[in-house]
OpenMM code with the backbone's topology and positions (N, CA, C; nanometers):
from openmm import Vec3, app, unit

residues = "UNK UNK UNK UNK UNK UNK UNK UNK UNK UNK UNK UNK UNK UNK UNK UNK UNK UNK UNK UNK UNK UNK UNK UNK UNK UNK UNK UNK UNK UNK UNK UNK UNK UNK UNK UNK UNK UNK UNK UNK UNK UNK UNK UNK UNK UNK UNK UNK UNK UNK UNK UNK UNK UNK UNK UNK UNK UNK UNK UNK UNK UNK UNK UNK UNK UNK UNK UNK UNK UNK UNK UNK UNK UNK UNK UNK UNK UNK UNK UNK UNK UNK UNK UNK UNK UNK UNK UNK UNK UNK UNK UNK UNK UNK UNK UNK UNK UNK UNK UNK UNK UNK UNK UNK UNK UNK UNK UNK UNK UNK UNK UNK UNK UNK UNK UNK UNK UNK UNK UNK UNK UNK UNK UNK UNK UNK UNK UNK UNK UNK UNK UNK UNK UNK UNK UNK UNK UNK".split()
positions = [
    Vec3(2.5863, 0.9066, -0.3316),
    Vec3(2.4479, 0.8631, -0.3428),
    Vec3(2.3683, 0.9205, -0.2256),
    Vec3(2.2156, 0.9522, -0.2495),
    Vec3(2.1357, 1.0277, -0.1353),
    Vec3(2.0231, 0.9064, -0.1154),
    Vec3(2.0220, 0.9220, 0.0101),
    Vec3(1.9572, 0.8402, 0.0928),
    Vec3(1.7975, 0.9364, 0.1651),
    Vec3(1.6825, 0.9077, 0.1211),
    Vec3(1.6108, 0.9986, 0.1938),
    Vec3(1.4947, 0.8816, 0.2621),
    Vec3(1.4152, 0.9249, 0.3772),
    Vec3(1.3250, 0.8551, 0.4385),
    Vec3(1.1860, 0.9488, 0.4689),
    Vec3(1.1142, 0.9244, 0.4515),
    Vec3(0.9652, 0.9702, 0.4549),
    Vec3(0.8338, 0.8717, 0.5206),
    Vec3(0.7721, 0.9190, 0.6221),
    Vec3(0.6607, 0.8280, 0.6709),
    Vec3(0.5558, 0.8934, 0.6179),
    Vec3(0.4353, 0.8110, 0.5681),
    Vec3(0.3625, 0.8633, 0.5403),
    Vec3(0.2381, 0.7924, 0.6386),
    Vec3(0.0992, 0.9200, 0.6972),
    Vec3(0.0591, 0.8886, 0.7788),
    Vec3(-0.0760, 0.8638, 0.7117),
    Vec3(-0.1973, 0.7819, 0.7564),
    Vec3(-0.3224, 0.7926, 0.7076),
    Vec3(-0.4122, 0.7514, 0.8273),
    Vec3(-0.5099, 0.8021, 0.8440),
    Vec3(-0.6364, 0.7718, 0.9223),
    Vec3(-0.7065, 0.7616, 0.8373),
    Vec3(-0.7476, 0.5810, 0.8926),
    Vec3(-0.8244, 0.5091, 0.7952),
    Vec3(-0.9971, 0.4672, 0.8814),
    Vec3(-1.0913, 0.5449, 0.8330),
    Vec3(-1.1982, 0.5663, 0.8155),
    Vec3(-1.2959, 0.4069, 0.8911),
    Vec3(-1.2696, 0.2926, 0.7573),
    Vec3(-1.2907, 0.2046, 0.7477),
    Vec3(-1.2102, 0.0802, 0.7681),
    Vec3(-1.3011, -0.0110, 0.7398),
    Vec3(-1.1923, -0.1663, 0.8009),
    Vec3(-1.0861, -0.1925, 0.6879),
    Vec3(-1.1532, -0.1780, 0.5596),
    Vec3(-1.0995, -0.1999, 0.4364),
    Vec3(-1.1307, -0.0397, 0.3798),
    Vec3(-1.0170, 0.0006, 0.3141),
    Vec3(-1.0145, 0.0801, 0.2336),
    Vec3(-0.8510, 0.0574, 0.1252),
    Vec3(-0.8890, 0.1387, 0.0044),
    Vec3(-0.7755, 0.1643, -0.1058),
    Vec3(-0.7628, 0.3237, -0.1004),
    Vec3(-0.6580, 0.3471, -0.0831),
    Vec3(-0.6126, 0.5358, -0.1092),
    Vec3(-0.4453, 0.4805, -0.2081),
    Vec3(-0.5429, 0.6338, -0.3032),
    Vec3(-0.4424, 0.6425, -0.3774),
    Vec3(-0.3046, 0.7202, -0.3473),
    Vec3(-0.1948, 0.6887, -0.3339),
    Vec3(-0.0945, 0.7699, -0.2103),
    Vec3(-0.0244, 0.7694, -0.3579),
    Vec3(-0.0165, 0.8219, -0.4967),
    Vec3(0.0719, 0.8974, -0.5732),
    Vec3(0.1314, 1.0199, -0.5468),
    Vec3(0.0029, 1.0753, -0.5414),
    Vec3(0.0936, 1.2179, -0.4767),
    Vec3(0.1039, 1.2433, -0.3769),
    Vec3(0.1387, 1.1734, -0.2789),
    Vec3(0.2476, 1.2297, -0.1871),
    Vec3(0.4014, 1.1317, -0.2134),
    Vec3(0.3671, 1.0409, -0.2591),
    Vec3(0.5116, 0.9531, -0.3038),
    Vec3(0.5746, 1.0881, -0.4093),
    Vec3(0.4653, 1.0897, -0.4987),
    Vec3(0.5726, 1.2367, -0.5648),
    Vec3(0.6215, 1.3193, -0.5189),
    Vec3(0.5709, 1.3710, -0.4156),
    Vec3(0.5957, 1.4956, -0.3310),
    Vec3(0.7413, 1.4558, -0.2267),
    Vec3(0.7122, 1.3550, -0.2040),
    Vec3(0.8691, 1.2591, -0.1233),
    Vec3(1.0193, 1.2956, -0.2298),
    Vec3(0.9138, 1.2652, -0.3296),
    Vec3(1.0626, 1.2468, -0.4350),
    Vec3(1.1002, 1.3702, -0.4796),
    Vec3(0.9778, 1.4994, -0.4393),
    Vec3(1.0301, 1.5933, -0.4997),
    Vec3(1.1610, 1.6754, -0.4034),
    Vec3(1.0754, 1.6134, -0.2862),
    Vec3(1.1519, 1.6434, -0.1627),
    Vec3(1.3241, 1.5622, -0.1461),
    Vec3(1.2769, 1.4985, -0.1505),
    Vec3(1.3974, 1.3984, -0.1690),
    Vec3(1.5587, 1.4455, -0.2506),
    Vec3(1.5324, 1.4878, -0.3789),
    Vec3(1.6070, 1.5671, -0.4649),
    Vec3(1.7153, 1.4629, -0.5581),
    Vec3(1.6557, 1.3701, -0.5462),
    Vec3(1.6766, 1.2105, -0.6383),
    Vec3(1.6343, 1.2792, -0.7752),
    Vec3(1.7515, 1.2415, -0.8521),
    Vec3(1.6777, 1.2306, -0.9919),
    Vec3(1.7050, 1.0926, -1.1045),
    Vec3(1.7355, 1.0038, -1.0096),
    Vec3(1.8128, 0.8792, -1.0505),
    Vec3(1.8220, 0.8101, -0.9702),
    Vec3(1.7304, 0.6686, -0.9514),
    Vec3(1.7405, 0.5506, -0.8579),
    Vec3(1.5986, 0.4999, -0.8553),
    Vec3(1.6282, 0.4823, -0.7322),
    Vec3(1.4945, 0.3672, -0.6829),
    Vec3(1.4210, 0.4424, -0.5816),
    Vec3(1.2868, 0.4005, -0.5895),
    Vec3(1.1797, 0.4680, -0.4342),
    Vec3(1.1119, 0.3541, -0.4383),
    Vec3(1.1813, 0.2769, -0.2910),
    Vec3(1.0258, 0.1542, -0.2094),
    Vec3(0.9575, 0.2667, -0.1699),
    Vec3(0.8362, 0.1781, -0.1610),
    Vec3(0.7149, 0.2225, -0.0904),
    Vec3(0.6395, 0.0607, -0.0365),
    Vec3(0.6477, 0.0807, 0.1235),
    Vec3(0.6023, -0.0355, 0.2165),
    Vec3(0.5280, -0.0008, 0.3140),
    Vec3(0.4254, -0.0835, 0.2977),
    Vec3(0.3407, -0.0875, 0.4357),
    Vec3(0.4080, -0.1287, 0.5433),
    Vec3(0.3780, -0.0601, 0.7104),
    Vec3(0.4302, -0.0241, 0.7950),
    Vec3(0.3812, -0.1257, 0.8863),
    Vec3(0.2294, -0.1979, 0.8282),
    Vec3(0.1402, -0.2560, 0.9217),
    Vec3(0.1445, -0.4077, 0.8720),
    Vec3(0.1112, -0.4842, 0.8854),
    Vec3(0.1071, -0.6458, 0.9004),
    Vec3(-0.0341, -0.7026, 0.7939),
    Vec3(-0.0952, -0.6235, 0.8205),
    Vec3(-0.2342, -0.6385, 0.7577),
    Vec3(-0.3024, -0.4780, 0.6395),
    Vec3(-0.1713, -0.4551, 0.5963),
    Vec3(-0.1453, -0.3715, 0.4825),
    Vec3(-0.0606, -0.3995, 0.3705),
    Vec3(-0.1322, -0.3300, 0.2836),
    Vec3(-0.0235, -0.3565, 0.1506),
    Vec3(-0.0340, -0.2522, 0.0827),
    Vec3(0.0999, -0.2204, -0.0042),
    Vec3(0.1449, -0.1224, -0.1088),
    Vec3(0.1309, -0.1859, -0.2395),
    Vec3(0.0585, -0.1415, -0.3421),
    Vec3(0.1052, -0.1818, -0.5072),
    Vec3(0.0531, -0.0630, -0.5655),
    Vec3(0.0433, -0.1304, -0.7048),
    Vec3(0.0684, -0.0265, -0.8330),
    Vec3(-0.0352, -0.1251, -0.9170),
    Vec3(-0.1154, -0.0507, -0.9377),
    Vec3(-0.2513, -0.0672, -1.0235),
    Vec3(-0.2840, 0.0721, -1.1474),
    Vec3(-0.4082, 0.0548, -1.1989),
    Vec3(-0.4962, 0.1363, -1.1851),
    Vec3(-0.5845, 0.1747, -1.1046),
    Vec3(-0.5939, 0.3245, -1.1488),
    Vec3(-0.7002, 0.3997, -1.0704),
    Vec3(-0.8115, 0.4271, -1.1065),
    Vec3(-0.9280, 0.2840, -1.0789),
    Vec3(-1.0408, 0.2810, -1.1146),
    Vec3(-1.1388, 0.2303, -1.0282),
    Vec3(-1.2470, 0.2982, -1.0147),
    Vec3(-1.3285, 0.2694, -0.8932),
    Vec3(-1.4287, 0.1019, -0.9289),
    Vec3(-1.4552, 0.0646, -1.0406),
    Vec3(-1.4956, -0.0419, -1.0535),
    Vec3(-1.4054, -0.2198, -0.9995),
    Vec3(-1.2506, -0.1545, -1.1264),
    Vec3(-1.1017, -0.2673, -1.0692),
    Vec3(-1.1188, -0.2657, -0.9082),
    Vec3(-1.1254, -0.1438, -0.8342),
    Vec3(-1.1437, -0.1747, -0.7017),
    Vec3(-1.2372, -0.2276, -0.6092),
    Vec3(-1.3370, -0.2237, -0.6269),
    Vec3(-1.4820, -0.3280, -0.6047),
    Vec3(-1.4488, -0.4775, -0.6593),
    Vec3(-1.3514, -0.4905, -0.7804),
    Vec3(-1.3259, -0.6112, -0.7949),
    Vec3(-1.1981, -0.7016, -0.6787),
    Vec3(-1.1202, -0.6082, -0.6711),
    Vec3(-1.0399, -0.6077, -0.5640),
    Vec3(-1.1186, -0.6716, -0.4398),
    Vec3(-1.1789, -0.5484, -0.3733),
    Vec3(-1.2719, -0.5768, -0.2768),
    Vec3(-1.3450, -0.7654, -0.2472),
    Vec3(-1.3940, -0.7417, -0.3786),
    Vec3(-1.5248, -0.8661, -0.4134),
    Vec3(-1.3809, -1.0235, -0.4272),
    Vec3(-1.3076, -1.0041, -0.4923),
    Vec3(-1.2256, -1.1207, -0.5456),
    Vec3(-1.1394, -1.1841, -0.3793),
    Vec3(-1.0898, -1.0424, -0.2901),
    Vec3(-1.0156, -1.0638, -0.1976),
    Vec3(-1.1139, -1.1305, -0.0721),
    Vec3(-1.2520, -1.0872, -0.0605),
    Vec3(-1.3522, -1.1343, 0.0070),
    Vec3(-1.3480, -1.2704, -0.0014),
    Vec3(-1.3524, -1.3540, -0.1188),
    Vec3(-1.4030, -1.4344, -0.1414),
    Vec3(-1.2948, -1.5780, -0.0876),
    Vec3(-1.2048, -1.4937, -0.1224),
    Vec3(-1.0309, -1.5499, -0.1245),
    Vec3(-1.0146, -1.5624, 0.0356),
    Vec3(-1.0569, -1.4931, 0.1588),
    Vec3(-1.0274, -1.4772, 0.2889),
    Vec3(-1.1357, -1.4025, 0.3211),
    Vec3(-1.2476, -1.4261, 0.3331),
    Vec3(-1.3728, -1.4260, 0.3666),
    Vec3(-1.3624, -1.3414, 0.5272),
    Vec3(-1.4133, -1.1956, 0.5510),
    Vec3(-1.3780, -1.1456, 0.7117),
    Vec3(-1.4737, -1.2271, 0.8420),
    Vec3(-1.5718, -1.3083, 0.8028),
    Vec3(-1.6633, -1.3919, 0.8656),
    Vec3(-1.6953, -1.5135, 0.8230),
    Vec3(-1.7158, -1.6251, 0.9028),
    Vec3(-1.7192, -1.6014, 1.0515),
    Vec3(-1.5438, -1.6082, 1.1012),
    Vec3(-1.5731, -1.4928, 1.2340),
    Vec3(-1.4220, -1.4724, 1.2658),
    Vec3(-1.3628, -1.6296, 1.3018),
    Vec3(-1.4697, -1.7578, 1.3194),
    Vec3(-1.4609, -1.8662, 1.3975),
    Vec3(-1.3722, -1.9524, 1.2812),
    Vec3(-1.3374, -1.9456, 1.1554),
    Vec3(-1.3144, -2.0267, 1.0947),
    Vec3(-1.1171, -1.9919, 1.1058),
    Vec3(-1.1082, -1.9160, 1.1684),
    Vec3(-0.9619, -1.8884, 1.1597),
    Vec3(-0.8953, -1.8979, 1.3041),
    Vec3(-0.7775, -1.9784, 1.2582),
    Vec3(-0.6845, -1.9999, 1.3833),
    Vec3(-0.6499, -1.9321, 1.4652),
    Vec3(-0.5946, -1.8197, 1.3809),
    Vec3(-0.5435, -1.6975, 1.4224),
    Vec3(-0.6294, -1.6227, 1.5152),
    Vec3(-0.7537, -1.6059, 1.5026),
    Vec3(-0.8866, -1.4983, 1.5301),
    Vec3(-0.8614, -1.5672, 1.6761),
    Vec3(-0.8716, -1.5181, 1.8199),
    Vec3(-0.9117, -1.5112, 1.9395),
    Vec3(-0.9321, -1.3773, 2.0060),
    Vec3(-0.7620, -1.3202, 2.0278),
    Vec3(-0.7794, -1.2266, 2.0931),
    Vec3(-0.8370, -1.0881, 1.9635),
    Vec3(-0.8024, -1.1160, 1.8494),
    Vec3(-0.8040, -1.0627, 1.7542),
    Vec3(-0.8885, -1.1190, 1.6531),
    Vec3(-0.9555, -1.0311, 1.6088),
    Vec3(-1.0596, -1.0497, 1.4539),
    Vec3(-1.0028, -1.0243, 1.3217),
    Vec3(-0.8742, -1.0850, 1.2931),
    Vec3(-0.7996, -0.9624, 1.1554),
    Vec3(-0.7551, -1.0589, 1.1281),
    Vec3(-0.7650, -1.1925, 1.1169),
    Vec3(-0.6926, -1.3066, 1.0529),
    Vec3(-0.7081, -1.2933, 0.8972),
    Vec3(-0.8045, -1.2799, 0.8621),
    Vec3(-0.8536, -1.2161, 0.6757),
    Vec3(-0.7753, -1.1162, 0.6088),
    Vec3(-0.6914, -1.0394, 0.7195),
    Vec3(-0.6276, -0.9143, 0.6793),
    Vec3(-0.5011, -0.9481, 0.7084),
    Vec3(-0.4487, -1.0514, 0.7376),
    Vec3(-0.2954, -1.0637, 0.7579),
    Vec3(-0.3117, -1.1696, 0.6104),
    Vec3(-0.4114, -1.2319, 0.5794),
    Vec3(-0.3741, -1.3636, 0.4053),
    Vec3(-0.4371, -1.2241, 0.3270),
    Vec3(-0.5247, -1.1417, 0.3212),
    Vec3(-0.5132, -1.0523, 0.2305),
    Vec3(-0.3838, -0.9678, 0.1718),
    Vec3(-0.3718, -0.9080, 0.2924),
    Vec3(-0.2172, -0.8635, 0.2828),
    Vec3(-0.0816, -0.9248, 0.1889),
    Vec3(-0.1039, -1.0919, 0.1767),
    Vec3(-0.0118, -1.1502, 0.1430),
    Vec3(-0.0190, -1.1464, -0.0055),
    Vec3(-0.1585, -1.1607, -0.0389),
    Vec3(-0.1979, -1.1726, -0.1374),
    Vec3(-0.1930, -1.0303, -0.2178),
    Vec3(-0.1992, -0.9126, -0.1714),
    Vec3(-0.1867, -0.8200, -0.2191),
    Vec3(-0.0180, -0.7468, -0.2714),
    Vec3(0.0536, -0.8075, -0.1332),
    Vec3(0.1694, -0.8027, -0.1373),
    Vec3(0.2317, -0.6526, -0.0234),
    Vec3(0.3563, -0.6523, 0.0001),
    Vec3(0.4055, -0.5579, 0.0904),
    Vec3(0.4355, -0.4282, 0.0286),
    Vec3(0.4987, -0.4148, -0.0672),
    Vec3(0.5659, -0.3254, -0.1229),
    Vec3(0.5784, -0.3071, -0.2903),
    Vec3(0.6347, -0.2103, -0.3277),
    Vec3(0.6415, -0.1586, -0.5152),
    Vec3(0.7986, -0.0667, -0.4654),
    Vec3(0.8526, -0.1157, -0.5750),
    Vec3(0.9716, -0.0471, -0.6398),
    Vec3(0.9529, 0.0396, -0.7208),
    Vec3(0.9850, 0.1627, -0.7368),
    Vec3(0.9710, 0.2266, -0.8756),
    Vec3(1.0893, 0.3034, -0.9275),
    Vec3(1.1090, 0.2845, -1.0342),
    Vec3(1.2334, 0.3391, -1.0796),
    Vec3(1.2627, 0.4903, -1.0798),
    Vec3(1.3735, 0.5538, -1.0904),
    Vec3(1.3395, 0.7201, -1.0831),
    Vec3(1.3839, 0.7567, -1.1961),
    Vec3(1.3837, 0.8212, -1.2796),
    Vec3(1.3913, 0.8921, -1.4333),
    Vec3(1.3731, 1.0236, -1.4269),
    Vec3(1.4821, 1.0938, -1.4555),
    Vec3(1.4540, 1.2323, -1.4761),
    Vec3(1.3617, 1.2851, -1.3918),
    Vec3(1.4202, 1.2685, -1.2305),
    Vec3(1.3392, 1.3105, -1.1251),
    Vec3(1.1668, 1.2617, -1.1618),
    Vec3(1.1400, 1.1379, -1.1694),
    Vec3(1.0157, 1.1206, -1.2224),
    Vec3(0.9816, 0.9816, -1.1839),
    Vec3(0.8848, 0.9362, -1.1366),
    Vec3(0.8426, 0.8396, -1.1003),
    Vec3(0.8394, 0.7664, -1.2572),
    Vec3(0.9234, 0.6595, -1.2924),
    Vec3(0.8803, 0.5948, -1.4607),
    Vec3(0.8243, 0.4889, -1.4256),
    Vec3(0.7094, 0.5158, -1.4497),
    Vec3(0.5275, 0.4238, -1.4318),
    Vec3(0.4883, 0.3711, -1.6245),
    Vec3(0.4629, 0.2662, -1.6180),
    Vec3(0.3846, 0.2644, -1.7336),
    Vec3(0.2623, 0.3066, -1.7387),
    Vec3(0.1849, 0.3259, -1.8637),
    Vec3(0.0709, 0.3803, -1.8816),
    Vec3(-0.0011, 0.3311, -1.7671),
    Vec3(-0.1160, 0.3896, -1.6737),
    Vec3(-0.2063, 0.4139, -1.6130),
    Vec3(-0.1380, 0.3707, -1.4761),
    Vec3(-0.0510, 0.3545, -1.4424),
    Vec3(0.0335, 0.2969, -1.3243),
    Vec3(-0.0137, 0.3863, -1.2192),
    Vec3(-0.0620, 0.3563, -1.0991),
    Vec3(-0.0548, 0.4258, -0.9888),
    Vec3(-0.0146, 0.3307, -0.8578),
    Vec3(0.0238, 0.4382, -0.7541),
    Vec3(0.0848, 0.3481, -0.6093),
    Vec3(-0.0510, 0.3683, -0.5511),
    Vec3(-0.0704, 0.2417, -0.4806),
    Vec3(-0.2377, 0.2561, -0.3819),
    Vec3(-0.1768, 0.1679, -0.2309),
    Vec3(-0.2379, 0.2195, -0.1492),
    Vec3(-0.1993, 0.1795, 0.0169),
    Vec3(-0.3680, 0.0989, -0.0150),
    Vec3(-0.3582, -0.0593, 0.0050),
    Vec3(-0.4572, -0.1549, 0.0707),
    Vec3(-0.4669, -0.1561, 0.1883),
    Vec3(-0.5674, -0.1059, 0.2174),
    Vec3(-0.5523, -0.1339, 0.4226),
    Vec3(-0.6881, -0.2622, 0.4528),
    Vec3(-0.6813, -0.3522, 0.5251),
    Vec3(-0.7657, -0.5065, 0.5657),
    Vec3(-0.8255, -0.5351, 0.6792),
    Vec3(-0.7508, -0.3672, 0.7643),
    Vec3(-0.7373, -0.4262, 0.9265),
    Vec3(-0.7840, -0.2719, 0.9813),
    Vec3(-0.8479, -0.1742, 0.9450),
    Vec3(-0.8104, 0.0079, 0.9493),
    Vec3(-0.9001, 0.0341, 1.1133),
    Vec3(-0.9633, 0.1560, 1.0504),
    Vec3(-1.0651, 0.2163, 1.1738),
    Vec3(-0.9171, 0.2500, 1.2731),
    Vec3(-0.7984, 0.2752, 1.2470),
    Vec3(-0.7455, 0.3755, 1.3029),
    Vec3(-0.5934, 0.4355, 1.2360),
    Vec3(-0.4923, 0.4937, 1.2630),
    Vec3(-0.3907, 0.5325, 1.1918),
    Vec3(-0.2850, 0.4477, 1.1773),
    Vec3(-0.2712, 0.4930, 1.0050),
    Vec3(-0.1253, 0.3879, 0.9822),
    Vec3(-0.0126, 0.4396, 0.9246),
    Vec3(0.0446, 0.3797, 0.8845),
    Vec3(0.1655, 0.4445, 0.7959),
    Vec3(0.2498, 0.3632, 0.6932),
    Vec3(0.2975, 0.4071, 0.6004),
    Vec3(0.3920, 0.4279, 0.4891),
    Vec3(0.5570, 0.4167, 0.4904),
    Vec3(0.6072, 0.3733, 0.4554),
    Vec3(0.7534, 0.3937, 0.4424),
    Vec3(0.7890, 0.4268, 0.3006),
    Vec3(0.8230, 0.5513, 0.2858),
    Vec3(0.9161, 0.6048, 0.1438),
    Vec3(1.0179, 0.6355, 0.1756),
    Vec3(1.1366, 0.5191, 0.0569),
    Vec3(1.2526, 0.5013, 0.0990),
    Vec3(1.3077, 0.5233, -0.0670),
    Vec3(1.4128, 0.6303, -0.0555),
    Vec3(1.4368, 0.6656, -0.1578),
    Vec3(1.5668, 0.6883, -0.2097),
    Vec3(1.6300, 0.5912, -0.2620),
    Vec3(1.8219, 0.6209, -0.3016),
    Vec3(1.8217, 0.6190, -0.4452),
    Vec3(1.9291, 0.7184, -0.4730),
    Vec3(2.0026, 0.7015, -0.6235),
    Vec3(2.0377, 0.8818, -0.5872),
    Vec3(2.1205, 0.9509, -0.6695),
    Vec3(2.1830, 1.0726, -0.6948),
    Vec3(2.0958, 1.1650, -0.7510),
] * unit.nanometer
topology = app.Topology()
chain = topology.addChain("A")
for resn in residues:
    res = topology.addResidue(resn, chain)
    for name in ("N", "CA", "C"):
        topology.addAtom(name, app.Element.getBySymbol(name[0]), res)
């Protein structure tokens, strides 16, 4: 069985952003030379998350709008957590979004159902993060 590891890096722009990281997870796997198993893909950061959606710019404004509402980023005063730090919204977002996606490997192939894509949630950004692609099977 082959064991491969891949970081993936991003400089993130904004506080909140969604990037779609498919293709470079493909590019891992092409690298990788798996044509049978499993590929995690995990956020590296505390106040990040990995899933598998669609890739649609509206679903993501809903994202945005639904997760706001759910862990509100102001006032920083209403959270325990918030002193030395302002990111208390981005560690219950995170949770809520979740850490990580499994995906199966098929004929060297990511097997996604219809419209399936991997997206990196970032809650906490405005500087660089990273990815873990972790990839076993033969």
């Amino acid at each position: 069985m082959k064991s491969f590891r891949k970081e993936l890096w991003f400089d993130i722009a904004r506080r909140r952003e969604f990037l779609n990281i498919t293709p470079q997870v493909i590019a891992a796997l092409r690298e990788s030379g798996v044509s049978e198993g499993l590929c995690l893909v995990n956020a590296m950061h505390i106040s990040a998350s990995v899933f598998i959606n669609d890739d649609e710019a509206g679903l993501h404004q809903d994202f945005e709008t639904w997760l706001e509402k759910l862990a509100p980023e102001k006032p920083y005063s209403q959270y325990h957590h918030n002193g030395y730090e302002d990111n208390a919204d981005a560690h219950l977002k995170r949770t809520i979004m979740g850490r990580e996606v499994v995906v199966a490997i098929t004929g060297g192939k990511l097997d996604f159902g219809p419209w399936e894509q991997i997206f990196y949630g970032e809650f906490d950004g405005k500087r660089r993060k990273r990815v873990l692609v972790k990839i076993i099977g033969e």
